[in-house]
C-alpha positions as CSV (number, residue, x, y, z in Angstrom):
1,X,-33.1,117.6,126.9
2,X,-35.3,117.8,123.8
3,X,-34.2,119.0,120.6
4,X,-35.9,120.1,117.4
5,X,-40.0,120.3,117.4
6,X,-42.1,117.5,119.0
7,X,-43.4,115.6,116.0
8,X,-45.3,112.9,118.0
9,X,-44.9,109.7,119.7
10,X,-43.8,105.9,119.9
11,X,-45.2,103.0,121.8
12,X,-43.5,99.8,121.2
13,X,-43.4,96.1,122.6
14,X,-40.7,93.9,123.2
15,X,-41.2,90.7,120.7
16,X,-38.2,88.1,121.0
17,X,-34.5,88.8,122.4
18,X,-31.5,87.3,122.1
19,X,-27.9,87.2,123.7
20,X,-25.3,87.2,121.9
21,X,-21.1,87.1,122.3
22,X,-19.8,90.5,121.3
23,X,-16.1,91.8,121.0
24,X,-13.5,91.2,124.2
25,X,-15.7,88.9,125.4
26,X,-18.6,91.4,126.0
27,X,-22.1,90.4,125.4
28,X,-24.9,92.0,123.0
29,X,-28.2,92.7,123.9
30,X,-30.4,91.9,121.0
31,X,-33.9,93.1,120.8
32,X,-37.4,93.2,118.1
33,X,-39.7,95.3,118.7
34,X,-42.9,96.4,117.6
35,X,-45.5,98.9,117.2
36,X,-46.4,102.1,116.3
37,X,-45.3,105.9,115.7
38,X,-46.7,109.1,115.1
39,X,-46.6,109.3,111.0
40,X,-45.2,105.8,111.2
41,X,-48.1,103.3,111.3
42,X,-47.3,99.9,111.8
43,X,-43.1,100.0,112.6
44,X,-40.7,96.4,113.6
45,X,-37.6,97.9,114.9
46,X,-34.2,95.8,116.3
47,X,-32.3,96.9,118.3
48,X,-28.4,96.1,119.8
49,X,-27.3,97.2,123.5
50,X,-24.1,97.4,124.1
51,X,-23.3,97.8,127.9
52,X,-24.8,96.8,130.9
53,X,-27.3,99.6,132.9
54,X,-26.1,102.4,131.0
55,X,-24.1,102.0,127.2
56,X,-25.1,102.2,124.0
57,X,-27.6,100.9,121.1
58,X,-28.1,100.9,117.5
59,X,-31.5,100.6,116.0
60,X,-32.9,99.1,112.2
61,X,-36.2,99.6,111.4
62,X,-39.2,99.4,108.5
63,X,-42.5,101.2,109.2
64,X,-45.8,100.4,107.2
65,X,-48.1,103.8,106.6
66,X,-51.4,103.9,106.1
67,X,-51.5,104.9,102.5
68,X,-49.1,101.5,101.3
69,X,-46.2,103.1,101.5
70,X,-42.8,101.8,103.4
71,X,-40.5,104.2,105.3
72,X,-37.3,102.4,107.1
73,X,-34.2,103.8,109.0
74,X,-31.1,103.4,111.0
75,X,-29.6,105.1,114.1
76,X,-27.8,105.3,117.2
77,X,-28.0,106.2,120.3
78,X,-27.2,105.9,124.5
79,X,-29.2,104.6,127.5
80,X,-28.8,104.6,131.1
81,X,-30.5,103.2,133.9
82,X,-33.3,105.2,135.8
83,X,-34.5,103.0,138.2
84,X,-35.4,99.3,138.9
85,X,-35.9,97.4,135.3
86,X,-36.2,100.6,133.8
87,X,-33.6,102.8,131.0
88,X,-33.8,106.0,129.7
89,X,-33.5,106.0,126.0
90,X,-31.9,108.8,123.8
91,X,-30.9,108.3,120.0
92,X,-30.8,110.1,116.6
93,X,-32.1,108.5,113.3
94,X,-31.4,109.0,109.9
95,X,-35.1,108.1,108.0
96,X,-35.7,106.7,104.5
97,X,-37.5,110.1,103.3
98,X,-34.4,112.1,103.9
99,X,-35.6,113.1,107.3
100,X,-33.5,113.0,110.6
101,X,-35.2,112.6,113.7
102,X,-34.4,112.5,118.0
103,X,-36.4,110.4,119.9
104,X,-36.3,110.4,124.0
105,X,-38.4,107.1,126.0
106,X,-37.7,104.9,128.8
107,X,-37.7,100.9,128.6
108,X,-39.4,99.2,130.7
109,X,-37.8,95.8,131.2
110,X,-40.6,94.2,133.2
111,X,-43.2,95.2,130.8
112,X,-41.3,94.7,127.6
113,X,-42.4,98.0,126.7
114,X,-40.7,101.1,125.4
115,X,-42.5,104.5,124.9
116,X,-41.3,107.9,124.1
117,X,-41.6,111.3,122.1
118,X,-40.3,112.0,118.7
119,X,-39.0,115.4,117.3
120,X,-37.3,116.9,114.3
121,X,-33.7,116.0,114.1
């Protein structure tokens, strides 16, 4: 399923959530996260679900590097469920340095955690 060369990895943590009415009557998932990336540093993500086990997400984030400088981003993407508590994740994100980038994890609802690989867009 992977795209594009493998640029590194994410590991992030589930921070606060909230639910909240969507359109038709539908509910949103919302979700902060934090952690870190490969070339990244220090990164706060949110992120909306749209569906049930499987639909789809957006995701808003700002990453903190090393060297001072800030990188943020915006993208989209589709999850499904792969087990007890546990979605496989899939999106495509458009990054602040011009830079577009694929990134493939699994959430782990139990844990609050959500871990993946990067790779060039």
């Amino acid at each position: 399923m992977a795209s594009g060369k493998a640029i590194g990895e994410f590991s992030l943590k589930s921070i606060t959530a909230a639910i909240i009415p969507g359109p038709a009557g539908s509910l949103l998932n919302q979700v902060n996260w934090e952690g870190t990336g490969t070339g990244f540093g220090a990164t706060f993500l949110t992120t909306t679900f749209v569906g049930g086990k499987d639909g789809t997400f957006t995701l808003y984030w700002a990453s903190y590097l090393d060297n001072g400088d800030t990188l943020n981003g915006a993208g989209q993407g589709t999850y499904e469920s792969v087990g007890k508590h546990k979605w496989r994740t899939v999106n495509f994100a458009q990054v602040s340095d011009g830079r577009r980038i694929r990134a493939e994890g699994e959430i782990d609802l139990a844990s609050r955690s959500w871990k993946g690989a990067l790779f060039e867009g």
